[in-house]
N, CA, C and O atoms as a Maestro MAE file, in Angstrom:
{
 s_m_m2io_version
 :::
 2.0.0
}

f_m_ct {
 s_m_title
 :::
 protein
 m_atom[332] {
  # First column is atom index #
  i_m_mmod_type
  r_m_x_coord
  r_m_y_coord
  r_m_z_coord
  i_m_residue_number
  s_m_chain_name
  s_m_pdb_residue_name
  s_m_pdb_atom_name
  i_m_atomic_number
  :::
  1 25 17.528 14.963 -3.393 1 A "UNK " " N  " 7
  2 3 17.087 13.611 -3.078 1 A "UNK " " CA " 6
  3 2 15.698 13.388 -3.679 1 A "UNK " " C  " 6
  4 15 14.941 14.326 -3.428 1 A "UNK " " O  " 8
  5 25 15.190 12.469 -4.356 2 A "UNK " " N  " 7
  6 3 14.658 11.655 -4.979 2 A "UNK " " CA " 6
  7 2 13.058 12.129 -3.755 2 A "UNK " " C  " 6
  8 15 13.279 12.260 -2.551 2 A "UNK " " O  " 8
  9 25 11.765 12.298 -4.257 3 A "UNK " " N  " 7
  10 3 10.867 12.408 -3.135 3 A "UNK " " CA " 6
  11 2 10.592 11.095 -2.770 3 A "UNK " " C  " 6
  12 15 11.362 10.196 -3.109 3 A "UNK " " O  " 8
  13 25 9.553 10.865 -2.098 4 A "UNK " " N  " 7
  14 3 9.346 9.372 -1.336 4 A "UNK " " CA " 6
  15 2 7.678 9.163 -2.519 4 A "UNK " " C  " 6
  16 15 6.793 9.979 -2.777 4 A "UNK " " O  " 8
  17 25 7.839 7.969 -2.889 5 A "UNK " " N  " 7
  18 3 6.708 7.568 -4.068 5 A "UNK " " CA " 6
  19 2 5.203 7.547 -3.116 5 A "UNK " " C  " 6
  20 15 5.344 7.374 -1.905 5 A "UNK " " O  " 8
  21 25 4.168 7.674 -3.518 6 A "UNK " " N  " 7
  22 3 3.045 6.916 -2.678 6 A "UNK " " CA " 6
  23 2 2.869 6.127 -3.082 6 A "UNK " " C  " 6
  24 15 3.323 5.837 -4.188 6 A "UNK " " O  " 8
  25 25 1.961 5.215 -2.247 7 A "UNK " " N  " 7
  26 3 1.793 3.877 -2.495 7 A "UNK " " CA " 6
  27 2 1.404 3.367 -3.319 7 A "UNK " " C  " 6
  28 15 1.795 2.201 -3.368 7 A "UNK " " O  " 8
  29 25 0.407 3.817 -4.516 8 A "UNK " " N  " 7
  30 3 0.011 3.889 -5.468 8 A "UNK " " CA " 6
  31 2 0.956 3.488 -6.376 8 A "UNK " " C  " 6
  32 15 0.926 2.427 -6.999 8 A "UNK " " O  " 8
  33 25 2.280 4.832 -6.490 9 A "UNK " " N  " 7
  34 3 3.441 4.677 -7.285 9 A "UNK " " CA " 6
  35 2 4.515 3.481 -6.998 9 A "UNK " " C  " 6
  36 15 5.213 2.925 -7.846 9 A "UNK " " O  " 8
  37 25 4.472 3.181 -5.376 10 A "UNK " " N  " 7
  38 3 5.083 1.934 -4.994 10 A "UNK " " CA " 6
  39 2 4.668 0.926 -5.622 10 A "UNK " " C  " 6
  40 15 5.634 0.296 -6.052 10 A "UNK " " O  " 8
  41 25 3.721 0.469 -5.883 11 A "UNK " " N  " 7
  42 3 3.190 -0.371 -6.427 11 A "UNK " " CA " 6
  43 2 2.818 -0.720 -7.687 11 A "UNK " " C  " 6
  44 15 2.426 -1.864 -7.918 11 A "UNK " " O  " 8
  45 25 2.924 0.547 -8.973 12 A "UNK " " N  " 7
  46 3 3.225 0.465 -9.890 12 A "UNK " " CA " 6
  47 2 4.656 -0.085 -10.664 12 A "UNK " " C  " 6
  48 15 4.853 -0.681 -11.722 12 A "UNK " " O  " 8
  49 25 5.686 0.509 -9.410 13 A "UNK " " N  " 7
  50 3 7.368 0.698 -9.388 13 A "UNK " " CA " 6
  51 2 7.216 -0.756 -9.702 13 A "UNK " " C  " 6
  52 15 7.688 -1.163 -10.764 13 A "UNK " " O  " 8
  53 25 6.452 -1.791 -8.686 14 A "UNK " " N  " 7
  54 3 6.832 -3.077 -8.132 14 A "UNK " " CA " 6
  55 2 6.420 -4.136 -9.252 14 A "UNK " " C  " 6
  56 15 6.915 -5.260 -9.340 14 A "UNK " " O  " 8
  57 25 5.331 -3.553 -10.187 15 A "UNK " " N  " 7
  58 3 4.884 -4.156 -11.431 15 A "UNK " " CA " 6
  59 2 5.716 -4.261 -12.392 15 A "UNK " " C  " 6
  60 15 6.178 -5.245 -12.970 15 A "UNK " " O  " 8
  61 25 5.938 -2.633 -12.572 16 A "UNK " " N  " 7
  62 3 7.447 -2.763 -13.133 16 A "UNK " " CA " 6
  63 2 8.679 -3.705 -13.283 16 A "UNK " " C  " 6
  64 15 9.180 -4.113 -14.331 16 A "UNK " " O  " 8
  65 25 9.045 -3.953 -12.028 17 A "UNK " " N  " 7
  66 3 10.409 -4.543 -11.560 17 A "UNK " " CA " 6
  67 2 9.600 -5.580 -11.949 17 A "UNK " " C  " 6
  68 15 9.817 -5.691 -13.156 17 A "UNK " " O  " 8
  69 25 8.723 -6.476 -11.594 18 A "UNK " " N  " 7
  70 3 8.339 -7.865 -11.829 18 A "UNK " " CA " 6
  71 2 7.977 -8.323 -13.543 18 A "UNK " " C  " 6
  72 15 8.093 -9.390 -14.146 18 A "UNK " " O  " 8
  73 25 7.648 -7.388 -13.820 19 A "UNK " " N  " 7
  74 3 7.574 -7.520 -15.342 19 A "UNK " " CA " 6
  75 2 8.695 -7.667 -16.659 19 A "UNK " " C  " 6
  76 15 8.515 -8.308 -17.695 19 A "UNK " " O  " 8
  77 25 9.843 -6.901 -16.286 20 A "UNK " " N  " 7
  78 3 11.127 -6.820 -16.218 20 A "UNK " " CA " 6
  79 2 12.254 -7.484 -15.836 20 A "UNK " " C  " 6
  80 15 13.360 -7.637 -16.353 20 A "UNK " " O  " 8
  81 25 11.817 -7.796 -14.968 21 A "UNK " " N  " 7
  82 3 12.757 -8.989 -13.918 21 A "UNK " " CA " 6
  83 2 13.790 -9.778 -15.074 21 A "UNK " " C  " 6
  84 15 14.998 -9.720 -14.843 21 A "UNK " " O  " 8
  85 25 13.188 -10.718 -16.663 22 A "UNK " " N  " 7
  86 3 14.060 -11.327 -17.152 22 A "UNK " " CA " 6
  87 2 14.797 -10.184 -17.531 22 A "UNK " " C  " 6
  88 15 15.854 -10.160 -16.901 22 A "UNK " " O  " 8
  89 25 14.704 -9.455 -18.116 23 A "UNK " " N  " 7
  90 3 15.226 -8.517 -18.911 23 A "UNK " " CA " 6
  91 2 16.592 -7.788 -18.136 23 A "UNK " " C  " 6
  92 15 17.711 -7.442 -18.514 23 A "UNK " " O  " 8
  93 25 15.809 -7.762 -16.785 24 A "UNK " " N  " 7
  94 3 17.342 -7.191 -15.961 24 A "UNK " " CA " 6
  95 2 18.292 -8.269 -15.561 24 A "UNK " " C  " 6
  96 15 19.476 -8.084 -15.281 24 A "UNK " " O  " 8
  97 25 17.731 -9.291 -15.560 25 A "UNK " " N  " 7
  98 3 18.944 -10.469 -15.413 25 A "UNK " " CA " 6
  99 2 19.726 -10.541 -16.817 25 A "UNK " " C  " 6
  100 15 20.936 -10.708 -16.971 25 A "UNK " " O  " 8
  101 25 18.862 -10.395 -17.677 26 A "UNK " " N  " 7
  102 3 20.007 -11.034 -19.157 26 A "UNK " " CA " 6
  103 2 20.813 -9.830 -18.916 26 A "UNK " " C  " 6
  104 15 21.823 -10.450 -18.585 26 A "UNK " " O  " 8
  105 25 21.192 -8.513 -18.813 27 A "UNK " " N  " 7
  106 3 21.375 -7.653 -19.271 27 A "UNK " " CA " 6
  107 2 22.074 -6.762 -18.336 27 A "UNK " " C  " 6
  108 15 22.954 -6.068 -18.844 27 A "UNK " " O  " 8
  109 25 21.810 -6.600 -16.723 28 A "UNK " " N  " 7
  110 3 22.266 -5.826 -16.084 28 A "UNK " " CA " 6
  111 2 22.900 -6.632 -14.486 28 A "UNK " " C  " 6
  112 15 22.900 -6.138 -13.359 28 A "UNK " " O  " 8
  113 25 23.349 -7.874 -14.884 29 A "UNK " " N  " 7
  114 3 23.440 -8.219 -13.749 29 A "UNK " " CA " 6
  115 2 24.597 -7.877 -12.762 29 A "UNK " " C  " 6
  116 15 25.652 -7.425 -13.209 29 A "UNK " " O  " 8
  117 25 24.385 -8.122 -11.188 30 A "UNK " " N  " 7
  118 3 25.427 -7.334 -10.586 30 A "UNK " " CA " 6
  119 2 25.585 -5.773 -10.803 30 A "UNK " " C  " 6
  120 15 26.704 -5.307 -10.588 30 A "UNK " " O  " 8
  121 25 24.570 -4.919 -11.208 31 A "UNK " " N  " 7
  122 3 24.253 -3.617 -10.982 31 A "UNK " " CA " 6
  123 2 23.197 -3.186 -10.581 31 A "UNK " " C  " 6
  124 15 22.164 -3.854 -10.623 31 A "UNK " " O  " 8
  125 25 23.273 -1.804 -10.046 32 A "UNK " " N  " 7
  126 3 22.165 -1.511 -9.531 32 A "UNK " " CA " 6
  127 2 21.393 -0.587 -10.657 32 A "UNK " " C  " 6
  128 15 21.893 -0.007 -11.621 32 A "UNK " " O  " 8
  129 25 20.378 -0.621 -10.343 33 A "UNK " " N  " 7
  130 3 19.273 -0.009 -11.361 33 A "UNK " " CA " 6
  131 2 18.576 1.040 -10.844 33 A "UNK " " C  " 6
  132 15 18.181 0.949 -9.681 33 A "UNK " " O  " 8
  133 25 18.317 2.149 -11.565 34 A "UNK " " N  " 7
  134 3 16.740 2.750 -10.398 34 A "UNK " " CA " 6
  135 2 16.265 3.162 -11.934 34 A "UNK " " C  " 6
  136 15 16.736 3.611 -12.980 34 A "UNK " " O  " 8
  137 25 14.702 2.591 -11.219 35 A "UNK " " N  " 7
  138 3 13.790 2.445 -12.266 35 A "UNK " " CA " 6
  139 2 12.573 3.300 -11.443 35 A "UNK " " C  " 6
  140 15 12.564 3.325 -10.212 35 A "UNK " " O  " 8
  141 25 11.577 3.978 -12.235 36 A "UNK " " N  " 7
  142 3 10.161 3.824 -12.026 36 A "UNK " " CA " 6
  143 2 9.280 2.896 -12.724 36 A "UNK " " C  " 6
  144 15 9.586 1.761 -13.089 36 A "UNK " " O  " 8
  145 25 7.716 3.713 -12.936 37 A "UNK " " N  " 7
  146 3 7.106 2.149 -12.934 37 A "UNK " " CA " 6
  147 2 6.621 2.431 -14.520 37 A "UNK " " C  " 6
  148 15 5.525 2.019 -14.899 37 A "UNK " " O  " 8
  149 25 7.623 3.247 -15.512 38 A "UNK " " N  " 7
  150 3 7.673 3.566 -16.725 38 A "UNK " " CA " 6
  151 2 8.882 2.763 -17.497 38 A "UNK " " C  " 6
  152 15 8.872 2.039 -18.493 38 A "UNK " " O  " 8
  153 25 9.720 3.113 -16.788 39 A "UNK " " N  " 7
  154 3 11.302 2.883 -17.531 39 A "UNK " " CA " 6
  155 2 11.960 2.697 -16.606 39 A "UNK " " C  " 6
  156 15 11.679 2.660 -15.409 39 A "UNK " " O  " 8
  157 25 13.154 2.535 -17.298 40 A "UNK " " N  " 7
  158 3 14.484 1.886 -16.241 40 A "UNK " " CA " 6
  159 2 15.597 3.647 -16.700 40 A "UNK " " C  " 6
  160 15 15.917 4.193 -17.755 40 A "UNK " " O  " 8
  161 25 15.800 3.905 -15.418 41 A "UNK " " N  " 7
  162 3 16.384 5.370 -15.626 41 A "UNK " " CA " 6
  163 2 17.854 5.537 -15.636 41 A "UNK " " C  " 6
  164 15 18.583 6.257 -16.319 41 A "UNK " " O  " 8
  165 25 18.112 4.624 -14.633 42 A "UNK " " N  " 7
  166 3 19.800 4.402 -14.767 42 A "UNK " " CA " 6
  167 2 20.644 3.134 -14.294 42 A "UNK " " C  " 6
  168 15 20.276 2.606 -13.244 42 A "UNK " " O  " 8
  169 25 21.493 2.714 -14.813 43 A "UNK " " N  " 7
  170 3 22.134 1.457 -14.406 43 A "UNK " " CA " 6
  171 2 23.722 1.633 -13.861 43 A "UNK " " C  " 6
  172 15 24.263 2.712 -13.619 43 A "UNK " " O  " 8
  173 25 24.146 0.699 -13.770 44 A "UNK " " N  " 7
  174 3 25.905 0.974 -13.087 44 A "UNK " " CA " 6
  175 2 26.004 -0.230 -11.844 44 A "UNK " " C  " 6
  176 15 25.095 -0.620 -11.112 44 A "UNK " " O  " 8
  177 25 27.243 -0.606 -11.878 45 A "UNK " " N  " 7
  178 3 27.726 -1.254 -10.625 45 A "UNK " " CA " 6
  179 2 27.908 -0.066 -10.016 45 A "UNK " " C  " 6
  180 15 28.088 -0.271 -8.816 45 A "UNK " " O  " 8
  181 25 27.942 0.992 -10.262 46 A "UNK " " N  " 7
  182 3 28.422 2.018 -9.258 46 A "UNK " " CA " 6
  183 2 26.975 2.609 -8.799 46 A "UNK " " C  " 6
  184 15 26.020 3.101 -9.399 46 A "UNK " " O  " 8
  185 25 27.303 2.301 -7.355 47 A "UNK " " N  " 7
  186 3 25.710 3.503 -6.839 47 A "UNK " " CA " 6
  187 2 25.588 4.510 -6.461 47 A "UNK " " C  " 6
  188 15 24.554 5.063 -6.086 47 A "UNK " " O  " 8
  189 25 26.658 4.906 -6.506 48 A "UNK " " N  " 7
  190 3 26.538 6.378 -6.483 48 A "UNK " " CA " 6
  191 2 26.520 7.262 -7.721 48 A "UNK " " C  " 6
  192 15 26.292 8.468 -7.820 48 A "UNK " " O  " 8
  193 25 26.836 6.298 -8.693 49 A "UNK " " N  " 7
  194 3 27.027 7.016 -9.957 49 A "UNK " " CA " 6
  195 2 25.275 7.038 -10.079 49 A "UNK " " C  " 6
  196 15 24.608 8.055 -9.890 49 A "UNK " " O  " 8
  197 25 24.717 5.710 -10.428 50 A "UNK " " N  " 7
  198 3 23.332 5.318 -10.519 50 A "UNK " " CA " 6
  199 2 22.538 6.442 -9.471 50 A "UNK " " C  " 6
  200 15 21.564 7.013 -9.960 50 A "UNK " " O  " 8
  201 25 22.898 6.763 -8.118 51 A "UNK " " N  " 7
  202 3 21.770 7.575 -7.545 51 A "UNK " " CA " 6
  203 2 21.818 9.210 -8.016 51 A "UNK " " C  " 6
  204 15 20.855 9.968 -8.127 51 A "UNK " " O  " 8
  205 25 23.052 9.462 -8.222 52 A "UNK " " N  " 7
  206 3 23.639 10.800 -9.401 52 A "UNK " " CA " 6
  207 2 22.441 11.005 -10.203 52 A "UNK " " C  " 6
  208 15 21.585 11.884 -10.102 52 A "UNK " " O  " 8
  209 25 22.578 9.645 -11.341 53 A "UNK " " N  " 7
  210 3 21.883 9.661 -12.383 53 A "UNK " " CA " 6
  211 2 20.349 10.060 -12.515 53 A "UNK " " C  " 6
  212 15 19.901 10.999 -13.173 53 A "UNK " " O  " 8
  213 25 19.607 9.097 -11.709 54 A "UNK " " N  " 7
  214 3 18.584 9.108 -10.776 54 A "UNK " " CA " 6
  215 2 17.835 10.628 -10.628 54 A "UNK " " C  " 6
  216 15 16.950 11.108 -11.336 54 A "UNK " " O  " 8
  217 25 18.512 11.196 -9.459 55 A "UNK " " N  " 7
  218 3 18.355 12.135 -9.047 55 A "UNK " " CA " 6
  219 2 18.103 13.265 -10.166 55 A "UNK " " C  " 6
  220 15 16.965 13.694 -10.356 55 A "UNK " " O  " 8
  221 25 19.355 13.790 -10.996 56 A "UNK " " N  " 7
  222 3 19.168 14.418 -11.903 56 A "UNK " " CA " 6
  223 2 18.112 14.256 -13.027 56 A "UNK " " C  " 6
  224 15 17.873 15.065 -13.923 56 A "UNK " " O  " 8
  225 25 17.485 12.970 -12.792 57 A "UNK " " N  " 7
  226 3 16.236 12.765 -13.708 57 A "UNK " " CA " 6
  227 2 15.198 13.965 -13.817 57 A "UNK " " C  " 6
  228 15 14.755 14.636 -14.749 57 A "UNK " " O  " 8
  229 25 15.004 13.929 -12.368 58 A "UNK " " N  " 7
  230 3 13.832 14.656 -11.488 58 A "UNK " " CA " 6
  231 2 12.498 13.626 -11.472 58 A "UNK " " C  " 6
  232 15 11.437 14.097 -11.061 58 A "UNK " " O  " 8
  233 25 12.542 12.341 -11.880 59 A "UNK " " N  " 7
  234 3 11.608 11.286 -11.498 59 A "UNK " " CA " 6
  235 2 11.816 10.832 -10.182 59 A "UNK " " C  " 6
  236 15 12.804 11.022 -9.472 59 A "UNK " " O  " 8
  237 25 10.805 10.224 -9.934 60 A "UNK " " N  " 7
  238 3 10.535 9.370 -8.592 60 A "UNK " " CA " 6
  239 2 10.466 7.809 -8.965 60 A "UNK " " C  " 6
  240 15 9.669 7.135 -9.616 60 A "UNK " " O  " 8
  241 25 12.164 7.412 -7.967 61 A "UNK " " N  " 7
  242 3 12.217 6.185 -8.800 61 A "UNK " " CA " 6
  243 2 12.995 5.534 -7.375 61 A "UNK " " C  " 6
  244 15 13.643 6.075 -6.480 61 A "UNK " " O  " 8
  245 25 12.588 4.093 -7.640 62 A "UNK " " N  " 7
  246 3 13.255 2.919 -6.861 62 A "UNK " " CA " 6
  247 2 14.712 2.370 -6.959 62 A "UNK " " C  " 6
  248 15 15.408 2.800 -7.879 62 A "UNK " " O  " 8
  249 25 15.092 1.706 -6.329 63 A "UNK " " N  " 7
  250 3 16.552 1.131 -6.523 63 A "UNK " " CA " 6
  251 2 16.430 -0.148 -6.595 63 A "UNK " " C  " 6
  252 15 15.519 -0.656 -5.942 63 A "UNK " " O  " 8
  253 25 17.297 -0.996 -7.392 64 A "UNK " " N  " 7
  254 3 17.354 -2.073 -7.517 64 A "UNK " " CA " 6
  255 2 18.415 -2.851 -7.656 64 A "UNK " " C  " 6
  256 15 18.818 -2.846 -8.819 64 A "UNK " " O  " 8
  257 25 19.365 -3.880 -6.547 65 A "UNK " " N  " 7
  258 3 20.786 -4.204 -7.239 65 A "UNK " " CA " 6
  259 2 20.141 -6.031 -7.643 65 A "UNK " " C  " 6
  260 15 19.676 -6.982 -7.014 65 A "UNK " " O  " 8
  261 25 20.411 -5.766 -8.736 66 A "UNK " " N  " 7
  262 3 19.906 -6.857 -9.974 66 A "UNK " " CA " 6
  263 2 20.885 -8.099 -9.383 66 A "UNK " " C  " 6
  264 15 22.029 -7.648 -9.433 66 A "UNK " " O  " 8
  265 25 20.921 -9.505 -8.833 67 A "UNK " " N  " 7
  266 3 21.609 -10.267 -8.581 67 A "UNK " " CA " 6
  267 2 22.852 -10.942 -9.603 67 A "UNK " " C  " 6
  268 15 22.835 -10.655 -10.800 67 A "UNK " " O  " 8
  269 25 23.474 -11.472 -9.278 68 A "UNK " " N  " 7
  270 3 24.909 -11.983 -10.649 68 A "UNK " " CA " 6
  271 2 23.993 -13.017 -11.138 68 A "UNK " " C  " 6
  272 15 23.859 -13.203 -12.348 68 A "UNK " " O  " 8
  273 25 23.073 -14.001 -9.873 69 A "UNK " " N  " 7
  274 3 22.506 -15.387 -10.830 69 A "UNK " " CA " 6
  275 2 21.654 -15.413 -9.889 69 A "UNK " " C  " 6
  276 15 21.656 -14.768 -8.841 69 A "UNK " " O  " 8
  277 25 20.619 -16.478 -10.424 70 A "UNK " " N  " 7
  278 3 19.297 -16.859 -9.843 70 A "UNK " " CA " 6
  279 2 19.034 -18.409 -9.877 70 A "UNK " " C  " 6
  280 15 18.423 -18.978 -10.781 70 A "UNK " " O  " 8
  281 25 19.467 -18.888 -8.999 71 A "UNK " " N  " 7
  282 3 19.268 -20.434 -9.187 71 A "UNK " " CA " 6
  283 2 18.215 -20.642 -7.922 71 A "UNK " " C  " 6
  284 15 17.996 -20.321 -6.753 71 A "UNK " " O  " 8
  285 25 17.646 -21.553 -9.232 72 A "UNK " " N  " 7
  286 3 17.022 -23.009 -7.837 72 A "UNK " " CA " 6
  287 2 17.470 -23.859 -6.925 72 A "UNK " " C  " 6
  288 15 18.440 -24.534 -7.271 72 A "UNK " " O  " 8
  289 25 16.929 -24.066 -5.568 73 A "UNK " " N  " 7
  290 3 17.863 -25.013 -4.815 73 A "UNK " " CA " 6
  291 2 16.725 -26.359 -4.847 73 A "UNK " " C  " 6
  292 15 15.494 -26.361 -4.857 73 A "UNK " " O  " 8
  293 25 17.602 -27.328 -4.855 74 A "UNK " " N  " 7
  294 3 16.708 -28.710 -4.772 74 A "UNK " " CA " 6
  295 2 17.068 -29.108 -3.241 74 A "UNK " " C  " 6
  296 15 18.278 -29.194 -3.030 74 A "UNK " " O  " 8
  297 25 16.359 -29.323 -2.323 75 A "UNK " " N  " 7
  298 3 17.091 -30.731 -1.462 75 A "UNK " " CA " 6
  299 2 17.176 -31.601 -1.610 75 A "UNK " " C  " 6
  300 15 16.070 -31.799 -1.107 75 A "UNK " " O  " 8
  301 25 17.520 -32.671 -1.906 76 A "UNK " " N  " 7
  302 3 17.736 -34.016 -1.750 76 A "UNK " " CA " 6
  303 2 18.088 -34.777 -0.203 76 A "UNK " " C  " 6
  304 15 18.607 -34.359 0.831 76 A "UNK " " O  " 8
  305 25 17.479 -36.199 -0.657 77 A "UNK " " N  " 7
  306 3 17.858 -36.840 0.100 77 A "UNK " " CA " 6
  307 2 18.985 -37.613 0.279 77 A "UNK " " C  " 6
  308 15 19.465 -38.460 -0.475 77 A "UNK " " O  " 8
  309 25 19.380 -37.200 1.438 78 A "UNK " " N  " 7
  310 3 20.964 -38.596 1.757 78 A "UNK " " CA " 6
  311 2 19.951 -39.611 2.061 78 A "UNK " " C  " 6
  312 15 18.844 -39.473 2.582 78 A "UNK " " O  " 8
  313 25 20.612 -40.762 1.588 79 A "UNK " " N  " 7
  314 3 20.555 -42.086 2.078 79 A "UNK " " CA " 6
  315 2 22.096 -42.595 2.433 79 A "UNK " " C  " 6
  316 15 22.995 -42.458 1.603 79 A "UNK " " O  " 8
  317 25 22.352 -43.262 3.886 80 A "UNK " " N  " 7
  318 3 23.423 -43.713 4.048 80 A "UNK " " CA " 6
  319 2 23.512 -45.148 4.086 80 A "UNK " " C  " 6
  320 15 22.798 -45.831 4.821 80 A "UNK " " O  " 8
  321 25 24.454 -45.656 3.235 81 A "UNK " " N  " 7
  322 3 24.600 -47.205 2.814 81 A "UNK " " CA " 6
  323 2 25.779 -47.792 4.094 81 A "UNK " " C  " 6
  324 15 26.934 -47.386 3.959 81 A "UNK " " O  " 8
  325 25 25.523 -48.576 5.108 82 A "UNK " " N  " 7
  326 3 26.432 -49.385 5.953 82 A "UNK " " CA " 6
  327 2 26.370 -50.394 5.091 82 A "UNK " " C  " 6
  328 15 25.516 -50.655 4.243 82 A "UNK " " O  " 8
  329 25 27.795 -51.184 5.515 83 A "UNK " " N  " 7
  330 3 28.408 -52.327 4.893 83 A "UNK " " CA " 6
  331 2 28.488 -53.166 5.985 83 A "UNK " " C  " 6
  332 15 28.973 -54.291 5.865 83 A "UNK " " O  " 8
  :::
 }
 m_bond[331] {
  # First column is bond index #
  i_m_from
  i_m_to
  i_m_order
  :::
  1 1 2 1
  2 2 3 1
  3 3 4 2
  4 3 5 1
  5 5 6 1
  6 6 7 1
  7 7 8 2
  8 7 9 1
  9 9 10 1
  10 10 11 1
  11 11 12 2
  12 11 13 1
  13 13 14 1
  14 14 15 1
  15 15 16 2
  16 15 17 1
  17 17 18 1
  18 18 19 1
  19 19 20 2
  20 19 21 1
  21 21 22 1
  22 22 23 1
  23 23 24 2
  24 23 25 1
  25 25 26 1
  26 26 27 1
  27 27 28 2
  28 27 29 1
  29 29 30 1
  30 30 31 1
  31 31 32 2
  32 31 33 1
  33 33 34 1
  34 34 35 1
  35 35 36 2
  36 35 37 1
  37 37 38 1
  38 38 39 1
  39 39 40 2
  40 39 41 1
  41 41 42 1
  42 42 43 1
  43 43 44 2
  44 43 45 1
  45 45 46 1
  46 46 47 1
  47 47 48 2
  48 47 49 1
  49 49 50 1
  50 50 51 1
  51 51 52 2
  52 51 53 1
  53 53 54 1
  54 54 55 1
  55 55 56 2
  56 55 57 1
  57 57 58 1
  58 58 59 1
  59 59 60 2
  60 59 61 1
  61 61 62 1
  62 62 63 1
  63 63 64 2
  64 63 65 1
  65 65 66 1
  66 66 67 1
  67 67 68 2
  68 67 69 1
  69 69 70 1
  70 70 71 1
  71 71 72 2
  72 71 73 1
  73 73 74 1
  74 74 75 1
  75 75 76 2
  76 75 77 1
  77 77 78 1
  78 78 79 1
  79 79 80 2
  80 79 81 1
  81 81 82 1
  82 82 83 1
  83 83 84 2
  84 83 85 1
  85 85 86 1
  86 86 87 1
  87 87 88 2
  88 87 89 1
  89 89 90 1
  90 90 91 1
  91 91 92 2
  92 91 93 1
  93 93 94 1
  94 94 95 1
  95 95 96 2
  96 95 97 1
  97 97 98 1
  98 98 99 1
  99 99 100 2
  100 99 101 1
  101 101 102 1
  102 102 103 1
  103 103 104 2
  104 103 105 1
  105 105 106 1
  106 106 107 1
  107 107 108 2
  108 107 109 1
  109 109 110 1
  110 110 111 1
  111 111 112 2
  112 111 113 1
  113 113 114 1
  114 114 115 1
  115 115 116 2
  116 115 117 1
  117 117 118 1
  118 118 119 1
  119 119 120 2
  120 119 121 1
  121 121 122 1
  122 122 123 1
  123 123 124 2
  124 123 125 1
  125 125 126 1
  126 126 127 1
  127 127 128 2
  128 127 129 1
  129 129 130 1
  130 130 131 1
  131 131 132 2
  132 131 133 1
  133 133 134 1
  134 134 135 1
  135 135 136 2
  136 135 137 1
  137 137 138 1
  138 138 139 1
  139 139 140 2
  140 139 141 1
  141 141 142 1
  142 142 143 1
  143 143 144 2
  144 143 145 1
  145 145 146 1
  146 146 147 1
  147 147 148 2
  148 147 149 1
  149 149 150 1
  150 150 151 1
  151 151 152 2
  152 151 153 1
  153 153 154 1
  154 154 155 1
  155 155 156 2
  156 155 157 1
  157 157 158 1
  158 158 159 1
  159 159 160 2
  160 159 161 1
  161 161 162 1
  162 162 163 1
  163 163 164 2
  164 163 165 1
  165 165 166 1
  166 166 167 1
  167 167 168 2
  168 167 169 1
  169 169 170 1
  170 170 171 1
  171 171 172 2
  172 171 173 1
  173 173 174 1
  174 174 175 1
  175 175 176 2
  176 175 177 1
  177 177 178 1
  178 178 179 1
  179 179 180 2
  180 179 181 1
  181 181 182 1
  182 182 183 1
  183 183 184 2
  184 183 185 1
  185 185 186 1
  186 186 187 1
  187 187 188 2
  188 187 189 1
  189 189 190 1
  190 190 191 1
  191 191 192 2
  192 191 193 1
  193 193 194 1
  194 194 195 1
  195 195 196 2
  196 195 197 1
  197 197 198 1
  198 198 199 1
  199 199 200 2
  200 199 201 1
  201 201 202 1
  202 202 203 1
  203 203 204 2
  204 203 205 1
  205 205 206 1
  206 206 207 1
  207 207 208 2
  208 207 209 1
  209 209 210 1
  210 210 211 1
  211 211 212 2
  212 211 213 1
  213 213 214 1
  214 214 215 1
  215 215 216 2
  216 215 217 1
  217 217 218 1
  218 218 219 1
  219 219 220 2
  220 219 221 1
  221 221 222 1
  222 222 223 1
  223 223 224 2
  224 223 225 1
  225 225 226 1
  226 226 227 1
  227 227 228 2
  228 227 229 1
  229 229 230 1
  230 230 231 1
  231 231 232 2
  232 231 233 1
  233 233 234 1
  234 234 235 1
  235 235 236 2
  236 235 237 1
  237 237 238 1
  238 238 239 1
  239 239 240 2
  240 239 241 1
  241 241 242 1
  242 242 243 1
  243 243 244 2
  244 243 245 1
  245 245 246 1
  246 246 247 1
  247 247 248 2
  248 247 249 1
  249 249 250 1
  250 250 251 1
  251 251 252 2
  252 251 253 1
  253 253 254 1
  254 254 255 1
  255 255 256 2
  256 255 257 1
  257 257 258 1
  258 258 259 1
  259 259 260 2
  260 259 261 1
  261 261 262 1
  262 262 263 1
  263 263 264 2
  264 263 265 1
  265 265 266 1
  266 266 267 1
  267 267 268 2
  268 267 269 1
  269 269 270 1
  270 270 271 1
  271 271 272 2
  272 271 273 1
  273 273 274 1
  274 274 275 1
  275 275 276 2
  276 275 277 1
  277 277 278 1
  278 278 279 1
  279 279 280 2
  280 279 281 1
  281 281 282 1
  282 282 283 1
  283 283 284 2
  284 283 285 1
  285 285 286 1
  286 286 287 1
  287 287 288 2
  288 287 289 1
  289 289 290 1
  290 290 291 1
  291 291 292 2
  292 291 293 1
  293 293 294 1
  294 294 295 1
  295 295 296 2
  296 295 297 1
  297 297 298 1
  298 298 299 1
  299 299 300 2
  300 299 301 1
  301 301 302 1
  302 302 303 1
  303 303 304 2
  304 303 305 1
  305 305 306 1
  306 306 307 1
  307 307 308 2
  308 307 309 1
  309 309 310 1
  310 310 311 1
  311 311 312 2
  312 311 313 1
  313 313 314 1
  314 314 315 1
  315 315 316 2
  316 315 317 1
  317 317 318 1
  318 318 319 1
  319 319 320 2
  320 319 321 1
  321 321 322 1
  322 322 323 1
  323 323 324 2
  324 323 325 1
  325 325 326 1
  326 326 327 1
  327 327 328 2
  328 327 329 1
  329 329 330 1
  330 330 331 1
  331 331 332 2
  :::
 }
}
């Protein structure tokens, strides 16, 4: 099992992922990822395959399941028209 990052490394991880962010949508969506705050180490819809992968790295790395889509929501207003 993967050790637990310090916070330091948490927070590098998290730069990472945010910096990245388009890149894992064009490219990996609907899988999970585990990345550190270097590279992206392994991908797969499968997570167990991905924590396999991971693991055998011997890095200390995060998980990530990359969403299918990312939309904006608008509200709008109803207006109701009586006759």
């Amino acid at each position: 099992m993967s050790k637990t990052p310090s916070p330091e490394e948490s927070r590098e991880m998290l730069k990472w992922l945010n910096r990245n962010r388009s890149m894992l949508l064009d490219y990996y969506k609907n899988q999970y990822v585990a990345y550190n705050a270097d590279k992206l180490i392994a991908h797969s819809e499968n997570l167990q395959e991905v924590l396999e992968l991971a693991e055998a790295s011997g890095e200390i790395f995060a998980l990530y399941l990359v969403p299918r889509s990312v939309a904006s929501i608008q509200i709008l207003p109803i207006r109701f028209l009586f006759n």
